[in-house]
Structure formats: structure tokens, C-alpha cells
Residue, then its C-alpha position, 0 to 999 in steps of 0.5 A: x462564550x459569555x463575552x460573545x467571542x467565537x472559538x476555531x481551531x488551527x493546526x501547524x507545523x512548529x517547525x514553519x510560521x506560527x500564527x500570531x494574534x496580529x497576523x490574524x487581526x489582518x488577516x481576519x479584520x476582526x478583533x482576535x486572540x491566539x492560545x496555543x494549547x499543545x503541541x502534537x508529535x514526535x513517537x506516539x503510543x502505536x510508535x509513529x513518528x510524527x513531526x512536532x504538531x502545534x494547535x492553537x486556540x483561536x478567539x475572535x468577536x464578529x462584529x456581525x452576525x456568525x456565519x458572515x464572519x466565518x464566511x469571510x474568514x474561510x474565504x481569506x484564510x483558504x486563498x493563496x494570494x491573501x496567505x502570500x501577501x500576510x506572511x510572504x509564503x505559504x504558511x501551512x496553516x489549517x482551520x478548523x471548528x466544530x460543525x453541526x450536521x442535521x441527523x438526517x443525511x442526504x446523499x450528495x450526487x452528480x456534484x460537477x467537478x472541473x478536473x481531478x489531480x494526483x500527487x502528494x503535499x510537502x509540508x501542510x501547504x504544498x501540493x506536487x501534483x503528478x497528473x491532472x485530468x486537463x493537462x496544464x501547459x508546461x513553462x517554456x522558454x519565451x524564445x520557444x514559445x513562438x516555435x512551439x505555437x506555430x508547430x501546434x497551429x500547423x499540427x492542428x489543421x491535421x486531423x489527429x485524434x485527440x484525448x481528454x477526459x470529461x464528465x468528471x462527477x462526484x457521487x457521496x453515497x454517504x449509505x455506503x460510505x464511499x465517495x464515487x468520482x466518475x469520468x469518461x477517457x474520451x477520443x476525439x474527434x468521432x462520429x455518433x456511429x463510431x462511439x462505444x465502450x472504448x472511444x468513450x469509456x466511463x470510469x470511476x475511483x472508489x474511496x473509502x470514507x475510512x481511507x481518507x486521513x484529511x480533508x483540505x479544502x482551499x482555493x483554486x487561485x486560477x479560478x473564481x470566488x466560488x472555485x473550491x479544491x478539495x485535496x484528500x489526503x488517503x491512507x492507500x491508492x484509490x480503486x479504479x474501475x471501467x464500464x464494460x458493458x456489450x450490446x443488448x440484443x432486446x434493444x436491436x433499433x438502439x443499437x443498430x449505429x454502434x459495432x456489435x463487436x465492441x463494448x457499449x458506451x454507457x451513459x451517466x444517467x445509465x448507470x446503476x447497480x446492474x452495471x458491469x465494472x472491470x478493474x483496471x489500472x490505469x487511463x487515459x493516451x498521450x497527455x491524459x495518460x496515468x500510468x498505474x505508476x502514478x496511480x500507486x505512489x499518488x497518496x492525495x487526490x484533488x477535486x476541482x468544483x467550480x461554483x462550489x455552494x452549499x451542497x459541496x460543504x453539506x456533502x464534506x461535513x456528512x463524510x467528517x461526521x460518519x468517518x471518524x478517522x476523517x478530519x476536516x480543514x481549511x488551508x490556502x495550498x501551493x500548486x506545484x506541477x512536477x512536469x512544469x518544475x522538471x521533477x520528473x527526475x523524482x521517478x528515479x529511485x534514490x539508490x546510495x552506493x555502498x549501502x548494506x543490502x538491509x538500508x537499502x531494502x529498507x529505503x526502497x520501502x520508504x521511497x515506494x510507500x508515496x512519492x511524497x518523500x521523492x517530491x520533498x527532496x526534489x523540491x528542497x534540492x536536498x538529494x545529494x545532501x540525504x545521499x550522504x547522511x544515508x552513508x554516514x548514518x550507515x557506516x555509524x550504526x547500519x542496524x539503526x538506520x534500518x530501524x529509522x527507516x521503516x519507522x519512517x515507512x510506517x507513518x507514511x502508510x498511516x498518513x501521519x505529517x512526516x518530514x523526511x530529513x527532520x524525521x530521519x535524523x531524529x529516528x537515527x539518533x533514538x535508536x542508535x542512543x538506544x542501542x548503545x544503552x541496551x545492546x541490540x534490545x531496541x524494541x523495534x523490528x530488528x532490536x528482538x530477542x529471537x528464540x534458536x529457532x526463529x529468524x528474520x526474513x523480509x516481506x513485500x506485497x505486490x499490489x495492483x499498482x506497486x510493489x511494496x518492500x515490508x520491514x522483516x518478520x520474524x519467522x520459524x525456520x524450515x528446511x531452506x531456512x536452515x540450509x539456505x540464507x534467510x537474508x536472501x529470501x523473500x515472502x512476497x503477499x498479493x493483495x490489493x490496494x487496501x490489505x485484503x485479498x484481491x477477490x471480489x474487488x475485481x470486478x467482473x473478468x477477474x481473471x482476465x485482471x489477473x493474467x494481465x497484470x499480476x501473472x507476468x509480475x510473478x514470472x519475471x521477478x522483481x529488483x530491490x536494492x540491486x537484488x533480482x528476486x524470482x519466484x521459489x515456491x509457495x506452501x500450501x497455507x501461502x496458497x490459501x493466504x495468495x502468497x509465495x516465496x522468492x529467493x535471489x542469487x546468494x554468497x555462495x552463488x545458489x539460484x532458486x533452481x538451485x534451491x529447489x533441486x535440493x529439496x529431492x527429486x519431483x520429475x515425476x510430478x506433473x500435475x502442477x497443484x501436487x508439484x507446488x505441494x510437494x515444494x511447500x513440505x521444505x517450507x513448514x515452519x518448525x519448532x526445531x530439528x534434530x539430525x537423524x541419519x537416513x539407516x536409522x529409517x525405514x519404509x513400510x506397507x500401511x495397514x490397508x484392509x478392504x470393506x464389504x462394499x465394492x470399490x471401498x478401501x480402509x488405510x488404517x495408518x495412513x501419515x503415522x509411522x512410529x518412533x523408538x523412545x530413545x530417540x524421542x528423548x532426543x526430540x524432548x531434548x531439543x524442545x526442553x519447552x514442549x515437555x515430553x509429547x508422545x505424539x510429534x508432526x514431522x517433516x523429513x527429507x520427502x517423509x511428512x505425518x506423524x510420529x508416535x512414540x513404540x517403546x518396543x522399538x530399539x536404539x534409535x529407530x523411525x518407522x514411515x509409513x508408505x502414506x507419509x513417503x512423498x519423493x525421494x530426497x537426501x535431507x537427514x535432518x527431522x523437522x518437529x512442527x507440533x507436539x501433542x498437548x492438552x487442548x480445547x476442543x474446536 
């Protein structure tokens, strides 16, 4: 600037502790102004609610050069200490300004890292951490720390093995755009002979640059000037994977120390792109454990560099600069450990009595997307108090509550600063307001005009780590929809961590991972709001997509057995891939029905003819049958927006193929064909799922 000033920028909550021109001056000991340039918030274009966000402008005039000046300024305002002596808490407060990175970017790897933590940040300036890589002592009692001290000193001249993780690294393969944390689950104590894969296994976290929301850099208050945390806020759980490599046979003189039967303990310096990774989901024994629990709710993920310097800040302004949905800040953060608070309570799902199924769907959508919203109640001690909104709100306007809470759920999945309780209220009177302006229109996921033919049905994707409930889709009725309970289905995804399919990203032995984790999740089933979901069946596109349908017990008392024998007699079936197929015929999605009794039907042979050539075979008709014009006007009848298609595709009780209009037939007359007769059933009812039409050639 002409005068000489210097420009940061500070983001806040406006709810909490807004920076002033004074608090700065103290904190910075440099002549400084504050402009507040907007605030940032509430519903935005993709309708995320976001609490109200301020950004100021800051302006100071370093008395020497620039870059002692911000290095006394980051140093000041990422310290805890400092922050609690200026504004007697923790003011949520992050800097920032614009960063010049050289063109050419080096990869940033082998930075030591202390330790690593897990959990979730309330607020801009308190992180719940659920695990950390070097256990910390929980707070006891003084009377008990005597006792507890003798019996360890007592435990410690027996030999036990002990656990703990080391050799944590991070690699910023910055060509990649993936940031690489390293470390070894080791078991101690053991000899040289008996180290291997299992006793020393090597695992690393894969992060995405463009899964990281924020990055937040402070001060670790337990350790030295230099000692930098850096939490990084990420839009999903981060993939885990283990070294899984066996003995080579070229190196016998090498190996000739180690059991043979079991995996190789690979070194860090061996690793490279040939290495054999699994996929797992969890690590660690007794203190050091991480279940995959933690793994799936912990949103933040918090690195511990001692000594940082400059390669630490290169490395962080490189992944700010290639990821542009990354920003980064500077924050002076609290540490609150969950096992040293006693919130081990916040595993418990918040389940409200007398809730319609719908809110509760829905809040367990909320309180699996993190363990942010469990850590913001327990700390607030707000839980009671949520309870008892959460039954008010419902027996006000149930839909509007539903509605609010996914609106929550969606801005947690997008990593937006949601305050649970402020959130709530403010999303419950938007849509109840609009509501009783607009009838049920509210443009939101229940708020639809849906045509005859289309209802909605609830989703959830089972990932690696968690099962998430989805707000419900809507969806074009089948055979069970129309004659079972759409509100009591369920269209479950299997995905992984980040959306996609769960391929490749598994790494080696994949089916192993599969049997293991996924396998017996499907067959028992899962609860949701008081609800016990099993699996049903699943279509032959859900099969291509890695998806299914489950159903629980509905109002009149029909299981999922219940449903698929209904759909007509398949004992004959036993090849497993034409079983499921035939189960997915009654899940096509239509456009509409009419009711066409079973006389009105006819089976008859193909055309089949036999070729020149031995052992080939023509069916000329196969999966058409015919229909009389009479009752394909009743076909145009029910579908007044496809026209008057002559060609339709059907389902019908175990009947699926075409339909061609014959006017030669009489009254109201369907012809199949032996090709389109799959298994018996009584369903009478003919299920349209496309009509011919004009259209462009593939």
C-alpha cells in the first residue's frame, strides 16, 4: 500500500469474539486497523446452511522489516496461551493473506511428524480429539493417582507386550496431489527373529488435496516454539491401508531370521510403487487402538511436527495453492481430549422418544455424518435441552423438522461451520414459514410436487467405516412399491469412503476386504431409528451400480420373506446370479400400470427355426408378445404424456419383453411368448417401463 501498511485477513464466527483494533494492537504490538468487510453465511446458492461468517480486513505498519513482522504475528496469534491471556478464551479467530508460491514445486517428503490425532473441531477454535497416536493420560482423581502409579510400577516389571505407534511421516506428493502419512503399529518388546509384517506393520492414510476443506495451523501448547499442529478439516474419512508383503525367495540369506509363514516387515526407506498395500480399517491394540468407528465419524485429522521450519509452510502453501477448495489459516486451537473429559457418552446415538420414524431417519443422518454434532452437545451439556426442541419441533411441523435436518446433514458432508442448536432452530422456522405460506411446496427434499407414479423412498450408503442414512429420493414405483410400503424400504449403495465404487481402491486381496467387512454387514442387517432393515433383493442395474434393496417389518407385519414370496414361485431357481435376477424383474421402475386379469392372457411357442449349420438355433420372437388395440388404448389412457406408442416394454407377474400392438386381435387380449415367461406368479397388474418414440440414434 502507498502508506507503507500491510493487509491480513481474519475470519470468525459472529456469533463469538470479534476482533477489534485494540485487542490487536496488544496482541500484534504494532500500530493496527480493522475493517470488516462482510459477513458470510446462512443459506447460500447450492442451499447450505452456514452459520453467519464475518471477515475483516486488517491493516498494520511493521515497524521493521515484513517478514519479522508476520512472523511475530503468526507466532502470537496461533498460541493458545497468548489468545487466553488477550481475550480470556479461545476466540475462534483465523488469519490469513495472500501467499506467493515459486512456480516450480518440490515434493515435501520424509517431514517427522510426533504424533497424529482424530476427531472433530466445535466451533473455529476447539478440537475433540477421539484418538491420538501417543495415548495421553487420562485426568484422575489426586487420591487415585498414588494407587493407580504403584499398580503400573508393579504391572511394569512383568513382561507384557506393549503397543504404540512410531515412524509417523508425512509425504506431500504434491504430483499426485495426495498427502501420504506413514506409520508403523508396532508390538513391543520383540527380538530381531521375531519382527515381521504383523509385530511391525506399516500403514499409511491417503488424503486427497481436494478432500481437504481447511487447513489450520497452530500451536501445540504442550510443546516447544517451533512445535506446529496442523488440523485438516476433510470432507470424508481418509483411506487406510497396510504393508502386506511375504519373503522373497531370491533373498534367502536376508530372510533367513524371519518366519516365512508370516508377511515382511518392510522398511520406510523400502517402500515404493511395487509395494503391496491392503486395505484396512482399523489399527492399533489396547491404548493405541482405532476402531473403524472412530476412523468413520473423525472428520479432522491433526499432525504434530516438532521443530517445524520452513519446509512444513513450503509444503502447506504448495497444497493451498494446487487444491482450490483447500484454504489455509492460522488459529490458536483448544485441545479437548474425549477420554480425559468423560465423553465417551457421545457414542451413544441421540434417540428421542416418540419421534416419527421420518425425524428420526433423519437425525440419525445428521449424528453419523461426524461426531462433530455428539462432541458440540456433549461439551455444551446441551443434550437434554436438543431432546426436547427435537419433540417440540415435531409435534409442531414433523415434515419441517425432517427437512431442517437433512439441510444440516448436507452442510456437514460439505465441511461448511455449522452450529448444531443455532443451525436447527433457524432451518426449522425457514421451512415451517414456508410451509404455511406455500402448502407443502418448500422446494426442499420432501417439499416436491411428485407425479401418480413416483414416490419417495429413503436411501443410505454403507461405506468401509459407516453407515450413512441419505435424505430420501424420489423414485418410480414397481411392483413392490405399489403393493408393499414405500416407507418402509430402503435403497442401500455400497461405496467407498469418497462416493466411488469400491474397486481398485482396495488394494490387493480385495475380496478378502470384501468378505471381511462388507459380507456380514449385508446379511445381519442394520438398525436405524428403532428400525431393523435385511436385505430384499437387488435388480440387475443395482447390481452393476453395487446396490440393493432392504426392507424392514411393515404396519401390516410382512418381513422381507414375506415380500419375496409374493413375488411368485422361484424354488426351482438354484443358480444364484438367475435367482437375484429374477427377484429384480418386480423392482423395474415404471411408468405406470393397468390392471389386466390373468384370462385375458396367453402363453404361446416362439417362432424358432433351425440354421444350415449344425448346432445353431434362430428364435425369431424372442421377449415380444402382442397386444389387441383395445387395450393398448387403455395403456395410452394411463400414460396421457407418452402419446400413443405402439410398441411398449412391460413387466408382468413373472412375464417381462415387449409388447407390440395386433390389431387383428379382439377385446382385450395379451399374447407372451415362451421366451418372455420367467416363473409363475399371481400379479395381475401390467407394469409399462418405456414406450417407443422417436429417438437419436446411439
Amino acid at each position: 500500500m502507498a502508506d507503507g501498511s500491510c493487509q491480513l485477513a481474519v475470519t470468525c464466527l459472529k456469533s463469538g469474539i470479534n476482533p477489534s483494533s485494540a485487542l490487536l494492537r496488544r496482541l500484534f504490538d504494532l500500530p493496527t486497523t480493522v475493517r470488516k468487510s462482510d459477513v458470510l453465511g446462512s443459506i447460500d446458492d447450492g442451499g447450505c446452511y452456514e452459520d453467519a461468517v464475518s471477515n475483516y480486513h486488517v491493516d498494520f505498519t511493521p515497524t521493521k522489516s515484513y517478514n519479522d513482522a508476520i512472523e511475530v504475528i503468526i507466532n502470537n496469534w496461533k498460541d493458545p496461551k497468548e489468545m487466553k491471556l488477550l481475550c480470556s478464551a479461545i476466540p475462534g479467530w483465523w488469519l490469513s493473506w495472500p501467499r506467493l508460491v515459486d512456480s516450480t514445486i518440490n515434493e515435501h517428503y520424509d517431514l517427522k511428524i510426533s504424533n497424529f490425532s482424530l476427531g472433530s473441531f466445535v466451533g473455529m477454535g476447539t478440537f475433540v480429539e477421539h484418538y491420538c497416536s501417543s495415548p495421553r493420560e487420562p485426568i484422575e482423581p489426586a487420591k487415585t493417582k498414588t494407587k493407580q502409579s504403584n499398580q503400573r510400577a508393579a504391572s511394569s516389571s512383568n513382561k507384557k507386550q506393549r503397543y504404540r505407534i512410531t515412524q509417523c511421516m508425512a509425504h506431500f506428493a504434491h504430483y499426485r496431489q495426495r498427502l501420504y502419512v506413514y506409520f508403523v503399529d508396532v508390538k513391543e518388546p520383540l527380538t530381531k527373529q521375531e519382527q515381521n509384517g504383523e509385530t511391525h506393520a506399516r500403514h499409511r492414510f491417503i488424503i486427497e488435496y481436494s478432500s481437504v476443506r481447511h487447513v489450520v495451523v497452530s500451536k501445540n501448547p504442550d510443546g516447544g516454539n517451533n512445535d506446529w499442529v496442523v488440523y485438516l478439516h476433510l470432507v470424508h474419512p481418509p483411506l487406510l491401508y497396510r504393508v502386506h508383503e511375504t519373503h522373497s525367495t531370491e533373498n534367502k540369506d536376508l530372510d533367513d531370521e524371519c518366519d516365512p509363514r508370516k508377511p515382511r516387515y518392510v522398511e520406510q526407506h523400502d517402500v515404493d510403487e511395487r509395494t503391496r498395500w491392503v486395505r484396512t480399517v482399523d489399527f492399533g491394540k489396547q491404548k493405541t487402538k482405532c476402531g473403524s468407528g472412530t476412523l468413520g465419524l473423525c472428520r479432522v485429522m491433526a499432525l504434530t511436527f516438532s521443530s517445524a521450519g520452513d519446509r512444513i509452510e513450503e509444503a502447506l502453501a504448495s497444497l493451498g495453492m494446487l487444491s482450490t477448495t483447500t484454504n489455509l489459516y492460522y488459529g490458536a486451537v483448544e485441545l479437548k481430549a474425549r477420554h480425559c473429559k468423560g465423553i465417551g457418552e457421545a457414542d451413544k446415538e441421540l434417540r428421542v422418544e416418540d419421534l416419527p420414524f421420518g425425524c428420526g431417519f433423519a437425525l440419525a443422518a445428521v449424528w453419523r455424518s461426524s461426531a462433530q454434532v455428539a462432541d458440540e452437545l456433549l461439551i455444551k451439556g446441551a443434550k437434554a435441552q436438543v431432546a426436547e426442541e427435537l419433540r417440540r419441533m415435531a409435534s409442531e411441523d414433523p415434515d419441517a423438522l425432517e427437512e431442517a435436518l437433512y439441510a444440516l446433514q448436507q452442510s456437514l458432508d460439505r465441511g461448511r461451520f455449522v452450529s448444531f442448536q443455532v443451525g436447527l432452530e433457524a432451518l426449522f422456522k425457514r421451512f415451517r414459514s414456508m410451509r404455511q405460506r406455500s402448502g407443502k411446496l418448500t422446494g426442499g427434499v420432501l417439499g416436491q410436487e411428485l407425479p401418480e407414479h413416483v414416490c419417495l423412498v429413503r436411501r443410505a450408503v454403507l461405506t468401509p467405516t459407516r453407515l450413512l442414512p441419505l435424505p430420501p429420493q424420489p423414485i418410480s414405483t414397481s411392483r413392490i412399491l405399489h403393493h408393499f410400503e414405500p416407507e418402509h424400504a430402503l435403497r442401500l449403495l455400497i461405496r467407498d469412503e469418497d462416493g466411488t465404487k469400491m474397486s481398485f481402491s482396495l488394494g490387493i486381496q480385495r475380496a478378502h476386504f470384501l468378505f471381511t467387512y462388507t459380507r456380514p454387514r449385508l446379511l445381519d442387517g442394520f438398525t436405524i431409528a428403532g428400525r431393523k432393515f435385511v436385505f430384499l433383493a437387488s435388480s440387475t442395474s443395482q447390481l452393476r451400480s453395487h446396490g440393493a434393496w432392504f426392507y424392514s417389518v411393515d404396519s401390516q407385519g410382512r418381513s422381507a420373506d414375506d415380500v419375496r414370496s409374493a413375488l411368485g414361485d422361484l424354488s426351482h431357481l438354484r443358480l444364484p446370479s438367475k435367482y437375484m435376477a429374477r427377484l429384480g424383474l418386480a423392482f423395474s421402475q415404471s411408468l405406470g400400470r393397468i390392471h389386466v386379469p390373468r384370462d385375458c392372457t396367453t402363453v404361446v411357442p416362439d417362432i424358432e427355426c433351425d440354421g444350415r449349420k449344425r448346432n445353431l438355433h434362430y428364435v425369431f420372437s424372442d421377449g415380444v408378445g402382442r397386444i389387441s388395440t383395445a387395450l393398448l388404448a387403455k395403456v395410452h389412457k394411463a400414460l396421457p404424456r407418452e402419446g400413443q406408442p405402439s410398441a411398449i416394454q412391460i413387466r408382468y407377474g413373472g412375464c417381462k419383453g415387449m409388447l407390440v400392438e395386433d390389431p387383428t386381435l379382439e377385446g382385450d387380449r395379451i399374447i407372451f411368448r415362451k421366451s418372455m415367461y420367467k416363473h409363475p406368479s399371481d400379479s395381475e397388474d401390467l407394469f409399462i417401463l418405456k414406450t417407443s418414440k422417436p429417438r437419436k440414434a446411439p
